[in-house]
Every structure is written in structure tokens, then in C-alpha cells.
N, CA, C and O atoms as a GROMACS GRO file, in nm:
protein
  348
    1UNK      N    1   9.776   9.401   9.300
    1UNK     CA    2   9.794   9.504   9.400
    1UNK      C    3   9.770   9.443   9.537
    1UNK      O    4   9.675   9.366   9.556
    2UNK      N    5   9.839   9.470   9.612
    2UNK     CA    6   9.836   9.457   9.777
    2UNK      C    7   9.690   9.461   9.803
    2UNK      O    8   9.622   9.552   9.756
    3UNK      N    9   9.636   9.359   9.879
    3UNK     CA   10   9.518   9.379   9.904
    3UNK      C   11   9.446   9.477   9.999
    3UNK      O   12   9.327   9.508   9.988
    4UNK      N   13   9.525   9.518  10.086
    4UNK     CA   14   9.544   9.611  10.188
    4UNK      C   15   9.517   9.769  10.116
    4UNK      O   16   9.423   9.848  10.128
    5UNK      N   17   9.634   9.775  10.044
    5UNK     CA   18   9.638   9.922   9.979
    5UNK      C   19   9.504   9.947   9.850
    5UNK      O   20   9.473  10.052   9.795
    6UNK      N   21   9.460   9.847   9.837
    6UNK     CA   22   9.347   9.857   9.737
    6UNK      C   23   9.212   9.908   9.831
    6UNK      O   24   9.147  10.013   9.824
    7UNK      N   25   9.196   9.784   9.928
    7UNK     CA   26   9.100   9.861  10.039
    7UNK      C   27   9.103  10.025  10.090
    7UNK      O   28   9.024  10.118  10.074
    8UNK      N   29   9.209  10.014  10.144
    8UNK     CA   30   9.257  10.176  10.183
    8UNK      C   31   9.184  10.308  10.063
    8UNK      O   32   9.100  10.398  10.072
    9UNK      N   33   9.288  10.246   9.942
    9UNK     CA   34   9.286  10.340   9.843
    9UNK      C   35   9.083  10.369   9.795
    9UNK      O   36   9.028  10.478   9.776
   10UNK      N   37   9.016  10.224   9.789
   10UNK     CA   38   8.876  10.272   9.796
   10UNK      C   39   8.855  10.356   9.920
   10UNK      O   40   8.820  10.473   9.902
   11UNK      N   41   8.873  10.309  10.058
   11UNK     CA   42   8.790  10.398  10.118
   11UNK      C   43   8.782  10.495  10.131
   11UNK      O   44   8.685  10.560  10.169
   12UNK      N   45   8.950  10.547  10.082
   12UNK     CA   46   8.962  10.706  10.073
   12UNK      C   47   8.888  10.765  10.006
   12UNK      O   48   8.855  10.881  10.032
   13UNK      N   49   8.826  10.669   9.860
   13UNK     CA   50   8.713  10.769   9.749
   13UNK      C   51   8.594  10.758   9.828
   13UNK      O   52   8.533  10.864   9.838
   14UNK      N   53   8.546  10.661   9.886
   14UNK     CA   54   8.409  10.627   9.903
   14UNK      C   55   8.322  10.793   9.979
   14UNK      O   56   8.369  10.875  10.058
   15UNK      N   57   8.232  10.788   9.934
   15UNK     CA   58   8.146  10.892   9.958
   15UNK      C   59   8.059  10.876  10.040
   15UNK      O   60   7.969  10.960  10.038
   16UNK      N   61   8.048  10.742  10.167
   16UNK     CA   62   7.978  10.801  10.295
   16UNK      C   63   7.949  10.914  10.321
   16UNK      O   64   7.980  11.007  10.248
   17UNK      N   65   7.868  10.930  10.455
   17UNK     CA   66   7.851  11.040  10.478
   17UNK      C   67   7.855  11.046  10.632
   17UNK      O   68   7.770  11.112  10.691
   18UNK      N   69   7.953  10.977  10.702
   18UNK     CA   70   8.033  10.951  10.824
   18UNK      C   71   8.174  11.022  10.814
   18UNK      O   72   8.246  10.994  10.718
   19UNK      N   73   8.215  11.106  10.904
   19UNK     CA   74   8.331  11.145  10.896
   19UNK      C   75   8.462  11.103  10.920
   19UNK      O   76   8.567  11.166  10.911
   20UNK      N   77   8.428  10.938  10.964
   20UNK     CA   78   8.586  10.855  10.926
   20UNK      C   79   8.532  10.731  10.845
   20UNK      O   80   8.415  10.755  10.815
   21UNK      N   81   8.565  10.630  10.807
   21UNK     CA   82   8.546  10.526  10.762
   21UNK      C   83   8.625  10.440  10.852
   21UNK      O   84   8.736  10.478  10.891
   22UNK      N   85   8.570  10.314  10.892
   22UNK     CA   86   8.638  10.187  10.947
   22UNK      C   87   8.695  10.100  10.876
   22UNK      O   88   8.599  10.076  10.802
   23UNK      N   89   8.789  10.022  10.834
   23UNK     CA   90   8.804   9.900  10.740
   23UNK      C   91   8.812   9.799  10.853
   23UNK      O   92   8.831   9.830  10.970
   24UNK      N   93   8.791   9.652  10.800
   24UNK     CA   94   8.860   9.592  10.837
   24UNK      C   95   8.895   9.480  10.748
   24UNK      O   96   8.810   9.408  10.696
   25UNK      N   97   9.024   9.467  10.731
   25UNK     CA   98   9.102   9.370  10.634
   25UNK      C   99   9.244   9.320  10.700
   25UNK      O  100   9.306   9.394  10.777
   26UNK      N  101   9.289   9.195  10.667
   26UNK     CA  102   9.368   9.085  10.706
   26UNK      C  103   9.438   9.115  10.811
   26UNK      O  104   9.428   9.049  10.914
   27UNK      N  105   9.532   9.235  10.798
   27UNK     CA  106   9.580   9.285  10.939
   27UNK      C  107   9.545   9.360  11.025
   27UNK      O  108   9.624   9.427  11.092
   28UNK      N  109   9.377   9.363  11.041
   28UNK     CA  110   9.337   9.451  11.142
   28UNK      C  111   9.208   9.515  11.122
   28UNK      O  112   9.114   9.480  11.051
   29UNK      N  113   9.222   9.613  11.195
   29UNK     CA  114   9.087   9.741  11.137
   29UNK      C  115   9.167   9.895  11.093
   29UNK      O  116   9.237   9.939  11.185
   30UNK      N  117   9.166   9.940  11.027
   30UNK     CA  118   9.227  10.074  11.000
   30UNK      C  119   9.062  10.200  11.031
   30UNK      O  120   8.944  10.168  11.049
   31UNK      N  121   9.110  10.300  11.028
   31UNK     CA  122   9.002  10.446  11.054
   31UNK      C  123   9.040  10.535  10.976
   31UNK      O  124   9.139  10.598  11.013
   32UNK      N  125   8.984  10.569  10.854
   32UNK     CA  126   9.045  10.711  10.764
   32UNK      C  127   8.964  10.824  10.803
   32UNK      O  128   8.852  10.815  10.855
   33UNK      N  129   9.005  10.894  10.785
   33UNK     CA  130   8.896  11.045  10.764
   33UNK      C  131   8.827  11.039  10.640
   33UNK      O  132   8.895  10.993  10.549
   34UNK      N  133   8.699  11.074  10.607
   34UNK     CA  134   8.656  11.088  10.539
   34UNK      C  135   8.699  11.197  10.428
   34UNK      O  136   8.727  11.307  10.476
   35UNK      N  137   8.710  11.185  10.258
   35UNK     CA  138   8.774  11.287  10.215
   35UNK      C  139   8.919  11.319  10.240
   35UNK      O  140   8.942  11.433  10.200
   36UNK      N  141   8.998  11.276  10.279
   36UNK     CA  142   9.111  11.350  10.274
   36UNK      C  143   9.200  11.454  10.210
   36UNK      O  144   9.203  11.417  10.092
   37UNK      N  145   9.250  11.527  10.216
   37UNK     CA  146   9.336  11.621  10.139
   37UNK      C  147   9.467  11.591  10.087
   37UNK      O  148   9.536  11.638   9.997
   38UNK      N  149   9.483  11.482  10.186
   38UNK     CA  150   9.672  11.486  10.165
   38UNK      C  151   9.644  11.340  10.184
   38UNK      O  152   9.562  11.307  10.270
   39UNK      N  153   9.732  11.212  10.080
   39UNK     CA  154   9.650  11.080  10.091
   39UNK      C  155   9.874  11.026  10.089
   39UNK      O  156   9.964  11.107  10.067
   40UNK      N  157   9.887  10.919  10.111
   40UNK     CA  158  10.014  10.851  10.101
   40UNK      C  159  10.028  10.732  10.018
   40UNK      O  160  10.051  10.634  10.089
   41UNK      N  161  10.024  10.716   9.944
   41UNK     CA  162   9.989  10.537   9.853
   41UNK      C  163  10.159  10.444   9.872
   41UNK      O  164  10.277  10.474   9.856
   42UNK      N  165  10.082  10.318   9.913
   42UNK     CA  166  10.169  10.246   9.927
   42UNK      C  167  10.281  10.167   9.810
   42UNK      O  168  10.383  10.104   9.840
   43UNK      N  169  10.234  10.187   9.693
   43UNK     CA  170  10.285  10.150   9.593
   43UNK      C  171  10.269  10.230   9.387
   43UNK      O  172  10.195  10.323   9.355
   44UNK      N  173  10.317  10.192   9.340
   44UNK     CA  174  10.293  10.245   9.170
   44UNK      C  175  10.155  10.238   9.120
   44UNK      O  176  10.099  10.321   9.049
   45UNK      N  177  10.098  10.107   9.178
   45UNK     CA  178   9.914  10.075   9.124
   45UNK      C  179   9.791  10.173   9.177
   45UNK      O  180   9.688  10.226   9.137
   46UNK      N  181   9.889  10.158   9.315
   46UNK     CA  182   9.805  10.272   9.399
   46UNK      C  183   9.815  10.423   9.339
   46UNK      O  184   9.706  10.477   9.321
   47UNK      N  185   9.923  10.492   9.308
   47UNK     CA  186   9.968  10.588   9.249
   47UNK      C  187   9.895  10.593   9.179
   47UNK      O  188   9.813  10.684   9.194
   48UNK      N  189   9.879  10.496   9.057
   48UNK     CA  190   9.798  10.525   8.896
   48UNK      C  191   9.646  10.550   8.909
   48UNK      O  192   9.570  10.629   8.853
   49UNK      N  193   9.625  10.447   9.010
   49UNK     CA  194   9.436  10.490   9.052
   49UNK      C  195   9.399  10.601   9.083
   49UNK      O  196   9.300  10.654   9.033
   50UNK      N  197   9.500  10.675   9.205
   50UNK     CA  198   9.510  10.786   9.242
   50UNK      C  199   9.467  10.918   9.138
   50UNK      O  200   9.397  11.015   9.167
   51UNK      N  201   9.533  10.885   9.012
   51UNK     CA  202   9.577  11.003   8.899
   51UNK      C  203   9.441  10.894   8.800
   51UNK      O  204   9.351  10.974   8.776
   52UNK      N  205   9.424  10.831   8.774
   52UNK     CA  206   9.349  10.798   8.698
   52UNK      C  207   9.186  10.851   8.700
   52UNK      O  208   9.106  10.892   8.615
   53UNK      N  209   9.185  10.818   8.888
   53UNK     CA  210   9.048  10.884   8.948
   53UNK      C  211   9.051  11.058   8.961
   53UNK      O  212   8.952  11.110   9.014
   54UNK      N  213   9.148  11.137   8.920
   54UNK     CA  214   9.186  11.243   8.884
   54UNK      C  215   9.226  11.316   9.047
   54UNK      O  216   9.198  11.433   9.073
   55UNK      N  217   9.284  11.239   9.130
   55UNK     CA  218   9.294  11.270   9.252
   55UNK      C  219   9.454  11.288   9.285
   55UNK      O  220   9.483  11.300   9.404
   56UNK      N  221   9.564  11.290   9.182
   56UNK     CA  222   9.690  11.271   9.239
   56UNK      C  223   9.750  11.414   9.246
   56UNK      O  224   9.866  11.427   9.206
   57UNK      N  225   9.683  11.523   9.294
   57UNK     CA  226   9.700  11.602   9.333
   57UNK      C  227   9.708  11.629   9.497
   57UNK      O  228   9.759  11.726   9.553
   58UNK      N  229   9.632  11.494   9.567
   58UNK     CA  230   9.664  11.485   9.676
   58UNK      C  231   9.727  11.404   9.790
   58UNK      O  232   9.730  11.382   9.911
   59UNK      N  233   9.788  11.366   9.633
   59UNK     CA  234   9.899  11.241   9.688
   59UNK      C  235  10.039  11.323   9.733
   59UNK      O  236  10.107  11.406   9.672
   60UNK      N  237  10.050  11.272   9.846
   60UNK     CA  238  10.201  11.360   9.944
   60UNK      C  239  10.274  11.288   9.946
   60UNK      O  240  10.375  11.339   9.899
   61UNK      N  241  10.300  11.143   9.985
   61UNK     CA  242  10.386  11.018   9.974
   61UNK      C  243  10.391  10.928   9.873
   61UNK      O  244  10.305  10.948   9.788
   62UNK      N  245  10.462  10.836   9.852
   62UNK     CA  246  10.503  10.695   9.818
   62UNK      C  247  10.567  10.628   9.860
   62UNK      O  248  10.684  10.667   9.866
   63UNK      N  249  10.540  10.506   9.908
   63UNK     CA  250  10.628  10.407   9.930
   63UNK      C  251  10.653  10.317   9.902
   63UNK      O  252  10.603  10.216   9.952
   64UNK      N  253  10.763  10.315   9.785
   64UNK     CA  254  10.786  10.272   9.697
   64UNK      C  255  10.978  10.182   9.678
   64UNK      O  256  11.075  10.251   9.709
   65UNK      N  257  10.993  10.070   9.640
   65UNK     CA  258  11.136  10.068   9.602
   65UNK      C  259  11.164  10.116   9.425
   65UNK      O  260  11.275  10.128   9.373
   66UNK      N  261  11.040  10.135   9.363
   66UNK     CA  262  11.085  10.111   9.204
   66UNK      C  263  11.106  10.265   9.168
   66UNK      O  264  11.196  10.301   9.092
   67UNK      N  265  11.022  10.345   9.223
   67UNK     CA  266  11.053  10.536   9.226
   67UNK      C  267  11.176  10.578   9.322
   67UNK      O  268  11.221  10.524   9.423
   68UNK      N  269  11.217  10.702   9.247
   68UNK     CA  270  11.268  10.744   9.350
   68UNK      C  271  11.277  10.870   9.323
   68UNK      O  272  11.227  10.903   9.216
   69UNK      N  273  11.362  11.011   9.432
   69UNK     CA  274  11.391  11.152   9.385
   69UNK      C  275  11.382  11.180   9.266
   69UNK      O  276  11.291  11.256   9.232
   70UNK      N  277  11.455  11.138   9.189
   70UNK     CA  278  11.510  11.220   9.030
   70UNK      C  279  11.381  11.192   9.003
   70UNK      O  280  11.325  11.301   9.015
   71UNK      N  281  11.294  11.106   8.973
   71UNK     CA  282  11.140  11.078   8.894
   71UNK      C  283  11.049  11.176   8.950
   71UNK      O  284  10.931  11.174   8.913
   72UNK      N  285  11.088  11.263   9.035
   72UNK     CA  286  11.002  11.388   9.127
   72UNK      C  287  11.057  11.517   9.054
   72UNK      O  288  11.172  11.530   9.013
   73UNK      N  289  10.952  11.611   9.043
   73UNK     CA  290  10.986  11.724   8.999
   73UNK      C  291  10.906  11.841   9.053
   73UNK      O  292  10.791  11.846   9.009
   74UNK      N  293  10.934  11.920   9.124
   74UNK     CA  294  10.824  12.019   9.201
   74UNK      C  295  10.710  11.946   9.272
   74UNK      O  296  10.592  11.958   9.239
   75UNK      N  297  10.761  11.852   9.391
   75UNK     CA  298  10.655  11.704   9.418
   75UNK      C  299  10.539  11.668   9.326
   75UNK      O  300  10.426  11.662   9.375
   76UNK      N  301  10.562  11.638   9.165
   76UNK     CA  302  10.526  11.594   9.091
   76UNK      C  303  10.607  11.492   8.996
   76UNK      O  304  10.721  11.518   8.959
   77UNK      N  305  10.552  11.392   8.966
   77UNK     CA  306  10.606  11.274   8.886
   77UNK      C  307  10.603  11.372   8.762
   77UNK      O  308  10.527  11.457   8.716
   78UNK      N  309  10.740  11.310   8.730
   78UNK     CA  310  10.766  11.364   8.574
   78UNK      C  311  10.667  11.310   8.492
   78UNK      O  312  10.625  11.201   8.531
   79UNK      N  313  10.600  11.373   8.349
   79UNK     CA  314  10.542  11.319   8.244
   79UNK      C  315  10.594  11.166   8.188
   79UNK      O  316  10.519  11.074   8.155
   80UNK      N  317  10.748  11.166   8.186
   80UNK     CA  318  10.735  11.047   8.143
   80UNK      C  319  10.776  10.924   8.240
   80UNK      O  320  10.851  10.836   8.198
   81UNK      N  321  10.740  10.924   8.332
   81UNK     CA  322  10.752  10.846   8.469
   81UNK      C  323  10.578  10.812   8.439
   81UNK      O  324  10.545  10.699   8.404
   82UNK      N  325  10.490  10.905   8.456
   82UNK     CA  326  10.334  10.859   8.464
   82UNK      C  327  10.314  10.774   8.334
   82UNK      O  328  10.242  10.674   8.336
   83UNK      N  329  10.365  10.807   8.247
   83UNK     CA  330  10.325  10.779   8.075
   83UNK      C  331  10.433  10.608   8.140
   83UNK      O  332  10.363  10.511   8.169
   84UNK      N  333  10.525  10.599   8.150
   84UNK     CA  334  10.564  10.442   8.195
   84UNK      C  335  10.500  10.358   8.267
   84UNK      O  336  10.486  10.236   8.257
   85UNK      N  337  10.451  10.456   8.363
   85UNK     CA  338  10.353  10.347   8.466
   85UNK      C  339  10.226  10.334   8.445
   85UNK      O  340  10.161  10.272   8.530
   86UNK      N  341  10.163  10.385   8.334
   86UNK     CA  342  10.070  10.403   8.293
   86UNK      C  343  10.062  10.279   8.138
   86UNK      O  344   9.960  10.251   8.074
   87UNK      N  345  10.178  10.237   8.120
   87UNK     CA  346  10.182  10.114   7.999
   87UNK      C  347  10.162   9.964   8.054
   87UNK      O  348  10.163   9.869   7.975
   0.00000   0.00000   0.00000
């Protein structure tokens, strides 16, 4: 996984108790909000952590080349789209 989107994707869980988080990794410093509601993952690995950590309910984006529309269903990944990326 992108080393970038792995950072990100922790700080979004991390449970500080500061209301943004700072990173800083290879290209920079990034600032999240703490908690978010609505999260964007940059790729499929990111996606699976997302739903694995039981959080892909607040996944709004992907950016992705290997997904696309048809694998969306009521902005939800079809069952057997997760069950593939999940092998």
C-alpha cells in the first residue's frame, strides 16, 4: 500500500484527543479532522481497512483505476466486488 494513504488512513482512526491531527510523511505535512464522517480512500487496500475496521460506511470516494460505476450500487460496493477484494 502507498505509504502515504496508509498514514492518512491511520490517522483518520487514531483516537487523540486534539481536534485535527498533523502528519508528516514524504510529501509534506497533511491536517485531518479528528473523527471524520465522510473519509475518501485513495486506493482498494485502503477501501478493505476501511470495511474491515467496520468504518466503510463512511467512505464517500475512491480513487481508483481497478473499480469503477457498475461495481457501485446505492453508493455501496456490490457483495461480490468486497468478497474479491477481500481474497
Amino acid at each position: 500500500m502507498n505509504r502515504l494513504a496508509l498514514l492518512l488512513t491511520l490517522a483518520l482512526l487514531s483516537a487523540a484527543t486534539a481536534q485535527t491531527l498533523t502528519l508528516k510523511h514524504d510529501e509534506g505535512t497533511t491536517t485531518v479532522k479528528q473523527n471524520p464522517q465522510r473519509v475518501v480512500v485513495m486506493d482498494e487496500e485502503a477501501l478493505g481497512w476501511m470495511f474491515a475496521l467496520n468504518l466503510g460506511d463512511r467512505v464517500v470516494g475512491l480513487g481508483s483505476s481497478y473499480l469503477s460505476p457498475t461495481d457501485i450500487t446505492r453508493s455501496k460496493l456490490k457483495p461480490e466486488i468486497l468478497e474479491h477484494l477481500s481474497q
